[in-house]
C-alpha positions in Angstrom: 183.3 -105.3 83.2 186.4 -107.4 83.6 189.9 -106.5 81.8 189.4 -109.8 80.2 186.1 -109.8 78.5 186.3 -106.0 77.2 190.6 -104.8 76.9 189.1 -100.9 76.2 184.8 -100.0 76.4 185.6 -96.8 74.1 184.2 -95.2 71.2 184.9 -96.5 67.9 185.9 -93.5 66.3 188.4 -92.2 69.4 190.9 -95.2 68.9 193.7 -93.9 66.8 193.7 -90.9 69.9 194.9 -92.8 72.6 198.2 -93.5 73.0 200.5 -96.0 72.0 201.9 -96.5 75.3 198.6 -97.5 76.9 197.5 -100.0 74.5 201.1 -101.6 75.5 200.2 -101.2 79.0 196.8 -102.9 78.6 198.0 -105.7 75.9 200.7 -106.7 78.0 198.3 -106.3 81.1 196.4 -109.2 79.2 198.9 -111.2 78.9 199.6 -110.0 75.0 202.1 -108.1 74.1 203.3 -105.2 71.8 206.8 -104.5 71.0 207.5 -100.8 71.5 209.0 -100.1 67.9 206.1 -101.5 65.9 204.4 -98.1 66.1 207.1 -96.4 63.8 207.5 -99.6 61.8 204.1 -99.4 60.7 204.4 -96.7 58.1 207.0 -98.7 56.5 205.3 -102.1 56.8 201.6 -100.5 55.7 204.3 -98.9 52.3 204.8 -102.5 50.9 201.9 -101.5 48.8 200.4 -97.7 47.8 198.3 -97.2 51.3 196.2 -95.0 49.0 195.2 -97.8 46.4 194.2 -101.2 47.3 196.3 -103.1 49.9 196.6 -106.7 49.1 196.0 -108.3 53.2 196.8 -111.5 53.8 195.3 -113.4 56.6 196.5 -117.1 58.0 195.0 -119.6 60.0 197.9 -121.5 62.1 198.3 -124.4 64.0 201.9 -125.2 63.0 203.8 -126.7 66.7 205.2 -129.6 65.8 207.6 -132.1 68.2 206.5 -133.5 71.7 205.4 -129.9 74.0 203.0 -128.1 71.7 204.9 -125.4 70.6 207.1 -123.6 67.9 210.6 -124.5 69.3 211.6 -127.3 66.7 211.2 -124.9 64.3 209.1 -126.4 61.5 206.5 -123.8 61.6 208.7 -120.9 62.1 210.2 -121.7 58.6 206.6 -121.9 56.9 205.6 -118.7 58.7 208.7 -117.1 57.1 208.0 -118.8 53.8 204.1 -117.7 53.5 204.5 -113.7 55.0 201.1 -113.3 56.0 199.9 -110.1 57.7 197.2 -111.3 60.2 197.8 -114.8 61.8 195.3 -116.4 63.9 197.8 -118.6 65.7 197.5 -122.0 68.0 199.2 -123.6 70.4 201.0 -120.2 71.1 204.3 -121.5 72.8 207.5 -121.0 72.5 210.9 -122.3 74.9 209.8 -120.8 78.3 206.8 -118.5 77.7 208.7 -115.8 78.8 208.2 -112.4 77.5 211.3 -112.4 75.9 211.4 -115.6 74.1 207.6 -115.0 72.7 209.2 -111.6 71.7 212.0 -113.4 69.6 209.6 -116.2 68.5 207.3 -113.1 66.7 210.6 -111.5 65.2 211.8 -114.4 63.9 208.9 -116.1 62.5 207.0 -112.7 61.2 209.6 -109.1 61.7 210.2 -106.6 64.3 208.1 -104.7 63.5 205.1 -107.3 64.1 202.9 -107.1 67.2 201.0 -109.8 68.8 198.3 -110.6 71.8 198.4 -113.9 73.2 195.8 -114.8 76.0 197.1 -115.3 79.2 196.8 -118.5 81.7 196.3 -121.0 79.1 198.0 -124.2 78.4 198.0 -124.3 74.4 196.7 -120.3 74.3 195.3 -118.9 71.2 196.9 -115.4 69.8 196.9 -112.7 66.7 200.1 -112.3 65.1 199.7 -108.7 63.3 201.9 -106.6 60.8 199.0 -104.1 61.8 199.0 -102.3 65.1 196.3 -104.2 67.4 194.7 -101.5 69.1 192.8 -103.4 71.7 193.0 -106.9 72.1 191.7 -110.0 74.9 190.0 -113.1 75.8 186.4 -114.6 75.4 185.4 -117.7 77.8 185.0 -120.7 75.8 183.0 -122.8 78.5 183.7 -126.4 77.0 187.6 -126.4 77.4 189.8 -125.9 80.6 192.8 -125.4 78.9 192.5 -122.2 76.1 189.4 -119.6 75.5 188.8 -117.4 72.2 191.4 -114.6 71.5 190.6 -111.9 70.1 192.3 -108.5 69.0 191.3 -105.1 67.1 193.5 -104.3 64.5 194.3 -101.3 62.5 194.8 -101.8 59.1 195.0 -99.5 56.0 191.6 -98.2 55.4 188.9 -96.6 56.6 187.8 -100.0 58.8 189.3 -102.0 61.4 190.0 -105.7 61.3 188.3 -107.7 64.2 190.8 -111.5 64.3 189.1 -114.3 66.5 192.0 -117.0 66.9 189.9 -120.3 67.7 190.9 -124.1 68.9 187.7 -126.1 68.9 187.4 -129.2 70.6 187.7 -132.5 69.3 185.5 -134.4 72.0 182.2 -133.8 69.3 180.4 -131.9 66.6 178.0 -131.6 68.9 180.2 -129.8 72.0 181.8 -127.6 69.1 178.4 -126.2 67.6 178.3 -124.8 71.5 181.2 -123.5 70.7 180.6 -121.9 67.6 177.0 -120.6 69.3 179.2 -118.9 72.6 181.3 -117.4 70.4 178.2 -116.5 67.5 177.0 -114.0 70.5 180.4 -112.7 71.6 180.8 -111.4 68.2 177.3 -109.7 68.1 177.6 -108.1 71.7 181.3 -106.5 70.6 181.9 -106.4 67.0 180.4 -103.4 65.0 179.0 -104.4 62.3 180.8 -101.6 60.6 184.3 -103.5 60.7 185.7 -106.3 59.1 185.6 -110.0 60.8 187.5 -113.1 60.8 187.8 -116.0 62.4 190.5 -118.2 62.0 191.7 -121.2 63.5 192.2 -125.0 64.3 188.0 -125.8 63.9 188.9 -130.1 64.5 185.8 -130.0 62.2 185.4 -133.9 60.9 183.5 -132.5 57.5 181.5 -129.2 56.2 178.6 -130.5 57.2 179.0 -129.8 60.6 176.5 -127.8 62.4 179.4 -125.2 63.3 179.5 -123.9 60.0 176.0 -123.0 59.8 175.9 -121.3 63.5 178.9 -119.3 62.7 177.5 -118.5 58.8 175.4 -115.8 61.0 178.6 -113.7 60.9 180.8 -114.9 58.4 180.8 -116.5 55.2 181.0 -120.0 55.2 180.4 -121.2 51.1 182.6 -122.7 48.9 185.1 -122.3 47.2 187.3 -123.5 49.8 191.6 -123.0 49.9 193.6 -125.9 48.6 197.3 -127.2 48.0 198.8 -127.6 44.6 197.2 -131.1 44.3 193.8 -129.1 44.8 192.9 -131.1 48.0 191.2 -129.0 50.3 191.7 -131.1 53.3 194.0 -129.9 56.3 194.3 -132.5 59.0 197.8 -134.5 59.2 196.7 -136.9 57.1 195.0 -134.8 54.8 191.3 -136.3 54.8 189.4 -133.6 57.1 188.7 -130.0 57.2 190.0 -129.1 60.2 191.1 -125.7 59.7 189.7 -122.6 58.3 189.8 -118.8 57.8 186.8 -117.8 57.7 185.3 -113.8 56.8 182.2 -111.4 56.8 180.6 -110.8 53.8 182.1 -107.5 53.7 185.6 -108.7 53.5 184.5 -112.0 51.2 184.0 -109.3 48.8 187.6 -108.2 48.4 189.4 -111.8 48.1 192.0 -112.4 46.0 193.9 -115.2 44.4 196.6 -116.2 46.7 200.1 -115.7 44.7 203.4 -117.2 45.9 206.1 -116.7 43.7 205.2 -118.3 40.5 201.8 -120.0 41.6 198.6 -118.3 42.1 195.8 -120.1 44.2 192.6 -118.8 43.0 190.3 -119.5 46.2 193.3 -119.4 49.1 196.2 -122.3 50.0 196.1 -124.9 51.9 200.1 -125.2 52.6 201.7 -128.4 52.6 205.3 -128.4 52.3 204.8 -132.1 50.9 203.4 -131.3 48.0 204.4 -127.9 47.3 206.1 -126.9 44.3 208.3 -124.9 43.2 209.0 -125.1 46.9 211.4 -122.1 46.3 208.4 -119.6 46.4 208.0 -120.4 50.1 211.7 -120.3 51.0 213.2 -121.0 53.4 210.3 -123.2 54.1 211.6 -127.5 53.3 209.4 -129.8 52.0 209.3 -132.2 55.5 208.4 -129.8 57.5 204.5 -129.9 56.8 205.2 -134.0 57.8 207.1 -133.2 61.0 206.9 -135.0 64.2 203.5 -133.6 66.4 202.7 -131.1 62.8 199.2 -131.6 62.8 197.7 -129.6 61.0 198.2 -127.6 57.7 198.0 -123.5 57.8 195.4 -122.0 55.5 195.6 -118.7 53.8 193.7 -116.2 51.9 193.8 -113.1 50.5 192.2 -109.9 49.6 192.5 -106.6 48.0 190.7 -104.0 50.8 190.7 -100.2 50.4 193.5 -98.5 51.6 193.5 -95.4 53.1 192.0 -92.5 50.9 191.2 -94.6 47.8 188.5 -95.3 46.4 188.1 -98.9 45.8 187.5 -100.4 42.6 184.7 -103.3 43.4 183.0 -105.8 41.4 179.9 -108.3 42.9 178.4 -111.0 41.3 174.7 -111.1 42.4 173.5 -113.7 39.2 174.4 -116.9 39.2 175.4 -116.3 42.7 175.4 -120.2 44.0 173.0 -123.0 44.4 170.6 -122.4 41.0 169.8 -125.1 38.7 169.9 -123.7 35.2 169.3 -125.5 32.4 171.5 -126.2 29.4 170.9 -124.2 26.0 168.7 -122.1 28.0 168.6 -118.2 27.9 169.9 -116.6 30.8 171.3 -113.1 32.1 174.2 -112.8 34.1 174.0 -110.0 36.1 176.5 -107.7 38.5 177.3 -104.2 40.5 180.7 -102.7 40.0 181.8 -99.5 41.3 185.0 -97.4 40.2 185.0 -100.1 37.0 184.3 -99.1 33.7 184.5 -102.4 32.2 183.9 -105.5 32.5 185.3 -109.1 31.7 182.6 -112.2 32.3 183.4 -115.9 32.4 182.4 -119.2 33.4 183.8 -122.5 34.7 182.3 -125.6 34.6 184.9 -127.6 36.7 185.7 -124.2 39.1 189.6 -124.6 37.6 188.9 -124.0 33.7 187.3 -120.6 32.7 185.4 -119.5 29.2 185.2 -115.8 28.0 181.8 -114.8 27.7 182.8 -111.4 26.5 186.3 -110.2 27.1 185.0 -106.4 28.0 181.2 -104.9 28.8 180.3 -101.8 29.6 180.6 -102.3 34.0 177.3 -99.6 34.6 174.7 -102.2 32.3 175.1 -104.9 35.3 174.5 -107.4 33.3 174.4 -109.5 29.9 172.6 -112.3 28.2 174.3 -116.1 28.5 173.4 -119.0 26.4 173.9 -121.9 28.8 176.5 -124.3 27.7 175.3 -127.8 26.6 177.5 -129.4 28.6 175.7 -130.8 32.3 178.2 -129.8 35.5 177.3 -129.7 38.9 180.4 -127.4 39.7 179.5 -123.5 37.6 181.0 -120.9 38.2 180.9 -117.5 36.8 183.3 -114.7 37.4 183.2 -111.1 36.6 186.7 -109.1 36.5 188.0 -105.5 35.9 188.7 -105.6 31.9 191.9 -103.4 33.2 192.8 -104.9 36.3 192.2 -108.7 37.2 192.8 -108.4 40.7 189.4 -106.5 40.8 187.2 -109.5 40.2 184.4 -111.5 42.1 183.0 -114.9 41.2 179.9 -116.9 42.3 179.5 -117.4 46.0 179.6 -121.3 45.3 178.7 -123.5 42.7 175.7 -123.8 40.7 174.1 -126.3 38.6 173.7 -127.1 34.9 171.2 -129.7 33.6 170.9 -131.7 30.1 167.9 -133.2 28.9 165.6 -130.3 27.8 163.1 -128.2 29.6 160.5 -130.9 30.0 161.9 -131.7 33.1 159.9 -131.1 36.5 160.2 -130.7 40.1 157.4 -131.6 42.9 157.9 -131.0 46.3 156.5 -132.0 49.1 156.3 -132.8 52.7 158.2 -136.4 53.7 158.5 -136.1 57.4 157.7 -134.3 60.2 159.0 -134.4 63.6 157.0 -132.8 66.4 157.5 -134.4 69.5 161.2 -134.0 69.4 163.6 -136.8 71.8 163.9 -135.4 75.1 163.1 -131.4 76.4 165.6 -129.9 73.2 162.7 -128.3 70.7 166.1 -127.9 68.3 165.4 -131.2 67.4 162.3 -130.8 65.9 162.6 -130.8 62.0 160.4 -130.8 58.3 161.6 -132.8 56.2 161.2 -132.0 52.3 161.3 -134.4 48.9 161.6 -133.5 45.5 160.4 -136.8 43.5 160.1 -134.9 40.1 163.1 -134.7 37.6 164.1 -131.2 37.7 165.8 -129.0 40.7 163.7 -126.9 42.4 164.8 -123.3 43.4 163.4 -122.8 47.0 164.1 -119.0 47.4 161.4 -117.6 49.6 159.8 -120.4 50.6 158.1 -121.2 53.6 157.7 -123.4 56.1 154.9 -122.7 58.8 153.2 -124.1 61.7 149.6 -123.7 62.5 150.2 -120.3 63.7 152.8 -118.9 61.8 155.7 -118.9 59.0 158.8 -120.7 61.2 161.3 -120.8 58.4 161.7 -119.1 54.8 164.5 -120.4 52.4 166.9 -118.3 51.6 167.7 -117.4 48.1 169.6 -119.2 46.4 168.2 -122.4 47.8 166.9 -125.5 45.5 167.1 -129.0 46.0 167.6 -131.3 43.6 165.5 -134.0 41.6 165.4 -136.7 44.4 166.8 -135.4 47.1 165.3 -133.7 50.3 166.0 -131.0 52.4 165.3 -130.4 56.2 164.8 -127.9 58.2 165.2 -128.1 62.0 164.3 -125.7 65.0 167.5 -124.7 65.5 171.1 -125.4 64.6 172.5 -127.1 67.8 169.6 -130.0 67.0 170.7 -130.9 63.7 172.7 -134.5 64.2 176.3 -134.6 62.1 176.0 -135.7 58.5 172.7 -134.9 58.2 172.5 -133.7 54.3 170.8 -130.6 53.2 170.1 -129.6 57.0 169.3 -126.0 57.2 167.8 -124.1 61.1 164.5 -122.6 61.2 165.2 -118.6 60.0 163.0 -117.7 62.9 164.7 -119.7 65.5 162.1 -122.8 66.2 159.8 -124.7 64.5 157.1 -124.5 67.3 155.6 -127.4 66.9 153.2 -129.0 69.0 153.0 -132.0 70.4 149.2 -132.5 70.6 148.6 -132.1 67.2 150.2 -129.6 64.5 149.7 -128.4 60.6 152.6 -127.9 58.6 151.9 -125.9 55.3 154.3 -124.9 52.4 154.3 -122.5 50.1 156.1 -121.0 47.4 157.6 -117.7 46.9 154.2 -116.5 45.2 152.5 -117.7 48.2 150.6 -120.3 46.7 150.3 -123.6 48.8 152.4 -126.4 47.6 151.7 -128.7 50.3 149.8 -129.3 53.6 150.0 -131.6 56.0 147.3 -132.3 59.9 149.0 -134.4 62.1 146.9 -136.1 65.1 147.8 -136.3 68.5 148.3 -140.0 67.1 150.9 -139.2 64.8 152.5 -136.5 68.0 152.7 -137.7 71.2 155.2 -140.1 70.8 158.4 -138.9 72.0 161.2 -139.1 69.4 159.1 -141.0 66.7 158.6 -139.3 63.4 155.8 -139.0 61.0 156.4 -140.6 57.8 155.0 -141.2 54.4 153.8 -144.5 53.5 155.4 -145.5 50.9 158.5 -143.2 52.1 159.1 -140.7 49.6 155.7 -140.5 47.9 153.5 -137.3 47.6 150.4 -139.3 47.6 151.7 -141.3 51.0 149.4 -141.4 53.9 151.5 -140.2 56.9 152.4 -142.8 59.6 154.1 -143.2 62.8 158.3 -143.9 61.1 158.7 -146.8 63.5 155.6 -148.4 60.8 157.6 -148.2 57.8 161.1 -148.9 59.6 163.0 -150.4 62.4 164.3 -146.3 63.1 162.4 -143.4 65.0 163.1 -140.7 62.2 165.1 -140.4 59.6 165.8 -136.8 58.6 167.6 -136.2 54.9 167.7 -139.7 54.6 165.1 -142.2 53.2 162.9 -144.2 55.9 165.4 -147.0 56.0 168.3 -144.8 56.4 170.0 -144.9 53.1 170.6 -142.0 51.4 168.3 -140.5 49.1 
């Protein structure tokens, strides 16, 4: 195996045994590089906090050149590097004056310390690197197929604690959502040919991603956590293209390391899900000194860095956890209604509880519970929101604390409302050769979500897909699922990719059956060869949308093929 696909093929557990001086050898082999002193800085550097109690690690997603040649040289992002002091930084565009060993050397020391190390990949254009306050222990490149010009960096780090940190630095394309799913999908089995599962991931980086609807997020929620909340500037907009109206980038973790974020404090401010920092809008801009409020808005500065935090294990301790399994994102609960609110702690022998209903604004529920009952009883407010929350804290220490994966849902009007699902549309003879495309499509007409946890969607053989929990769709609108991931067109809402891989449906004639999580059939569906062999062309309900609908070829109830997500004319539902 090449020097470049695999820096060091050795057993997880002999790392810390090799010597320093022949991970230098091999980094700087790879075009990386790590500067000689960092291995007795590190005690020091790792001593900022107890490295037997928690160590707060901060991680950065960077694409900060700014001025004409794609690099750090004007200085602009040197200055928000300095202001921000994150440990890990997945970094882009890694350039600086001539590329030299030297000046990349000075570049790291001024922007980060001397006692920082760093792998940049080698023979690239705009490379991607890890900036580290943590000695990398092995680091290199995976091919990213779709670009000439930069591949996927990667690097092994050892920080305090009884895991290693595994930092993917990424720069996705902007040619297409389409071309950057492929990405996502390359680097999706990189990860699960050379990570151990035992370790902690992220990947970080410049995604170009147009909105979070992209089919990257869902390929790459395989290995790491992709659900809201998402970072944000003071102004709370979460946006981090130039022009702040697109996600473009993102630091994104396993769920292992999900569970130990932290709110983001600078100076005075705390950030509760991360920072989006723009120097703009940034204020009291003295907590990111000596960073200047124009530099964010600086000739060729693209892009906004993005930070998070968390508070891992150091070495020795025993961490303090709390996880919230109940409300954990996407329920529909309704208002007034009895409900339990339920959690695991571990080194915690009390609790606090709260909820939001705006994800900024939090209520007591009870300011301290016994941590080992793992759960207590809510009342649901009276008030409707679409954006609940609930968090669960240490009643001693608040920087132990866990909230909802992402937002739930609360609903007024009584509990006379009802859900009924059923099937819409059905595409089995997908466009073309690419079976991705093939999709379900599913419509709640009644007046109440609908929780879909452990669901299923099957074929005339077998189950193809069950909903995980946590899953509902709401009164009215639909949700889809496709044979795979890299089918699913941009924009298309409530997409989700079979959970076995492909739909497998056939093009002579198919059955499509739902059930519940009880197993009890919801809905059923025969399609003819009729109905199937046209290439690209949907089946439909006629009317669109209603249960009781006779299915149709879509082209007889509208001028389109197919219509997944949306209703038959294209407009949303």
């Amino acid at each position: 195996m090449s020097l470049k696909q695999d820096l060091f093929r050795r057993p997880a557990a002999s790392w810390r045994t090799w010597s320093f001086t022949l991970v230098c050898a091999a980094l700087s082999a790879c075009g990386g590089s790590v500067d000689a002193g960092a291995e007795e800085a590190a005690p020091e550097l790792v001593a900022r906090e107890d490295s037997l109690a928690n160590v707060r690690l901060r991680l950065m997603a960077a694409n900060l050149s700014s001025g004409t040649g794609q690099d750090y040289d004007p200085g602009h992002g040197i200055r928000i590097f300095q202001g921000t002091d994150a440990d890990v930084v997945m970094i882009q565009e890694f350039n600086y004056k001539t590329d030299s060993a030297a000046d990349l050397r000075s570049f790291v020391d001024t922007a980060f310390g001397t006692g920082f190390s760093y792998y940049r990949e080698s023979g690239a254009q705009i490379p991607n690197g890890i900036i580290s306050r943590y000695p990398i222990i092995a680091a290199g490149e995976w091919d990213d197929t779709q670009v000439s010009n930069r591949d996927f960096a990667w690097a092994r780090i050892d920080i305090p604690g009884p895991k290693d940190l595994w930092a993917i630095s990424v720069h996705l394309l902007t040619t297409s959502s389409s071309v950057r799913n492929t990405e996502a999908s390359n680097l999706v089995k990189f990860i699960n040919a050379n990570v151990p599962a035992s370790d902690y991931l992220v990947i970080g980086g410049d995604f170009n991603t147009g909105s979070r609807s992209e089919s990257t997020f869902s390929t790459f929620s395989s290995v790491v956590s992709t659900a809201s909340p998402y970072p944000a500037d003071k102004n709370g907009n979460t946006n981090t293209n130039a022009g702040r109206n697109s996600p473009y980038d993102h630091v994104l973790v396993d769920n292992d390391l999900r569970a130990y974020q932290t709110s983001v404090v600078m100076g005075s401010s705390t950030f509760a899900n991360g920072l989006v920092v723009d120097t703009r809008v940034y204020s009291p801009l003295s907590d990111i000194s000596p960073a200047l409020s124009g530099d964010s808005g600086a000739s060729g500065m693209q892009h906004m860095g993005v930070i998070k935090d968390f508070l891992i294990p150091g070495d020795g301790a025993t961490a303090s956890t709390v996880t919230v399994l109940s409300p954990n994102g996407g329920e529909s609960w309704t208002a007034g209604s009895a409900r339990t609110i339920t959690w695991t702690a571990s080194g915690v022998s009390n609790v606090k509880v709260e909820y939001s209903l705006n994800g900024s604004t939090w209520t007591t529920i009870t300011s301290s519970t016994g941590a080992s009952a793992g759960s207590v009883a809510w009342t649901v407010p009276s008030s409707a929101s679409t954006n609940a929350w609930v968090r669960v804290s240490d009643a001693s220490n608040a920087t132990v604390t866990d909230l909802s994966n992402a937002a739930f849902t609360i609903t007024t009007g009584g509990t006379t409302g009802t859900g009924n699902v059923f099937i819409n549309e059905v595409l089995i003879n997908e466009p073309g050769s690419d079976v991705n495309g093939e999709f379900v499509e599913l419509v709640n007409s009644g007046t109440a979500a609908v929780d879909l946890s452990g669901w299923t969607v099957s074929d005339g053989t077998a189950v193809r897909h069950t909903f995980a929990s946590g899953t509902t769709v709401a009164a009215g609108k639909a949700v889809v699922v496709f044979g795979g991931a890299s089918g699913i067109p941009a924009g298309t809402p409530g997409a989700v990719a079979a959970s076995t891989g492909s739909l497998v449906l056939g093009n002579s004639g198919d059955t499509v059956t739902v059930k519940n999580s009880a197993g009890t059939v919801v809905d059923t569906a025969t399609f003819a060869s009729s109905l199937a062999g046209t290439d690209g062309v949907s089946a439909n309900r006629s009317p669109d949308a209603s249960s009781t609908g006779s299915f149709v070829l879509h082209t007889g109830v509208s001028s389109l093929s197919s219509s997944p997500g949306k209703r038959a004319s294209g407009a949303a539902f």
